[in-house]
C-alpha positions in Angstrom: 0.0 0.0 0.0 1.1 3.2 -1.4 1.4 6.3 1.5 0.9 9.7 1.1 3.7 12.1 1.1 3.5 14.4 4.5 2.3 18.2 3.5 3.9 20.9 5.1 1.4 21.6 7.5 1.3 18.0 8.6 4.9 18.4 9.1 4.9 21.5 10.7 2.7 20.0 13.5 4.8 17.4 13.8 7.8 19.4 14.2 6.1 21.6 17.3 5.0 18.0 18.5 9.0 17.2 18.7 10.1 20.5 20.1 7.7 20.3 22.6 8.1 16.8 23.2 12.0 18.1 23.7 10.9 20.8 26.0 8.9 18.8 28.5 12.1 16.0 29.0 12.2 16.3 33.0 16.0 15.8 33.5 17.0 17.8 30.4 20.0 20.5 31.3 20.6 18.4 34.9 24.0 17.9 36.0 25.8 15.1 37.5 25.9 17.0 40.6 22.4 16.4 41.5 22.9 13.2 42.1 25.7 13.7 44.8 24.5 12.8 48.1 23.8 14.9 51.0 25.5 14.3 54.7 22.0 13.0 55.7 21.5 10.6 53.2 24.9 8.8 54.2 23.9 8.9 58.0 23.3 5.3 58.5 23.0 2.1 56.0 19.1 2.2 55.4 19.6 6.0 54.2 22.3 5.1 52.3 20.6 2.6 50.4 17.0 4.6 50.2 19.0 7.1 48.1 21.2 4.5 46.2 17.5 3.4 45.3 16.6 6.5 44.3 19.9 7.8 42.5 19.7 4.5 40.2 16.1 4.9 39.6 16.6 9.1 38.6 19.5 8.0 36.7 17.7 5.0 34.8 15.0 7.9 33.9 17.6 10.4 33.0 19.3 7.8 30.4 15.9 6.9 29.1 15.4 10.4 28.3 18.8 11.3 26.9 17.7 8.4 24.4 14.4 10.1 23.8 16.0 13.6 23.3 18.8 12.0 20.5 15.9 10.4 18.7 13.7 13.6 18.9 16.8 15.6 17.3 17.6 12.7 15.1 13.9 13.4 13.7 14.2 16.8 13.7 17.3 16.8 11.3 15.6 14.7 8.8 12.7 17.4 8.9 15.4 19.8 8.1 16.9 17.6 5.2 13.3 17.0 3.7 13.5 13.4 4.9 11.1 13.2 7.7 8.1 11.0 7.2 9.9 8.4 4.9 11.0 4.6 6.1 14.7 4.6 6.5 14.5 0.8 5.6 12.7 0.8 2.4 11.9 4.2 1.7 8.1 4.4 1.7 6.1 7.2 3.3 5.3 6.9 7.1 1.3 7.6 7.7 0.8 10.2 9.3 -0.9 8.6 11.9 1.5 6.5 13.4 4.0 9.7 13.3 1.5 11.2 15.3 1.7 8.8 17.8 5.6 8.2 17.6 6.8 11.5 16.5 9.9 10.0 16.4 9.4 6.5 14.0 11.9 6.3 11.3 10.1 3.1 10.5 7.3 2.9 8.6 4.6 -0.2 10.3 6.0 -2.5 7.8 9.4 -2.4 8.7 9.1 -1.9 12.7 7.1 -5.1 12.5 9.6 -7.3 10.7 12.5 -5.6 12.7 10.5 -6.6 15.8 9.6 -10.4 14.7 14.0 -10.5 13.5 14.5 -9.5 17.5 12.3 -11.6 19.0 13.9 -14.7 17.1 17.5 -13.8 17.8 18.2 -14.2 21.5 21.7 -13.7 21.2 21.5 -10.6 19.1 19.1 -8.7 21.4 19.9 -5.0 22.0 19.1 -2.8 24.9 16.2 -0.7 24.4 17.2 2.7 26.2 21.3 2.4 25.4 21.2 0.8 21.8 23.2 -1.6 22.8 24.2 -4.8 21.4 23.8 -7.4 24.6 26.4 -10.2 24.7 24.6 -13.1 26.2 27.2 -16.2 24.2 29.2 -17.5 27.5 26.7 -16.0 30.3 25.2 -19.0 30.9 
């Protein structure tokens, strides 16, 4: 099935969808210092592990977001190089329906769902969702 190329409008909403997606990322601009602890916080054992808890579960949050914020700007370059809106895999248009949902899909349905059935059948070749990493599992057994 053949997809409409994006109009300008469409993709002008979609561009303020990204940069305001971009603008409401909670640990944007944060430092690594906010995640020193305090004197209270390393009192005793059970407030040192409450914020150990906490630091790993802001900094979990802050990596998911530092993913989200390199896709949004990945998007927003191919907006500027006219590219936005087409499948990086075969080149067909995107509907704009989906990019509504996923500002962000380079995909188009097609694709995602083959690259998602590929995953799901290679174990060993599995990669991290947040970090984009591959994940070595050959000798973790």
């Amino acid at each position: 099935m053949t997809e409409k190329k994006l109009t300008k409008k469409q993709v002008d909403s979609l561009k303020k969808k990204l940069l305001e997606e971009n603008q409401r990322l909670i640990f944007n601009g944060m430092n690594n210092e906010e995640f020193a602890y305090s004197s209270e916080e390393r009192s005793d054992e059970v407030d040192q592990a409450n914020a150990d808890f906490s630091n790993s579960q802001r900094l979990r949050f802050r990596n998911r977001e530092v993913f989200y914020a390199k896709k949004i700007n990945e998007a927003l370059k191919r907006i500027e190089k006219e590219e936005y809106g087409q499948c990086v895999d075969c080149g067909a248009n995107i509907k704009f329906e989906r990019l509504l949902a996923r500002p962000t899909a380079d995909l188009c349905i097609y694709c995602k769902e083959e690259s998602e059935r590929d995953e799901s059948l290679n174990f060993v070749a599995r990669q991290s969702k947040s970090l984009g990493k591959s994940i070595n599992l050959v000798g973790a057994l």
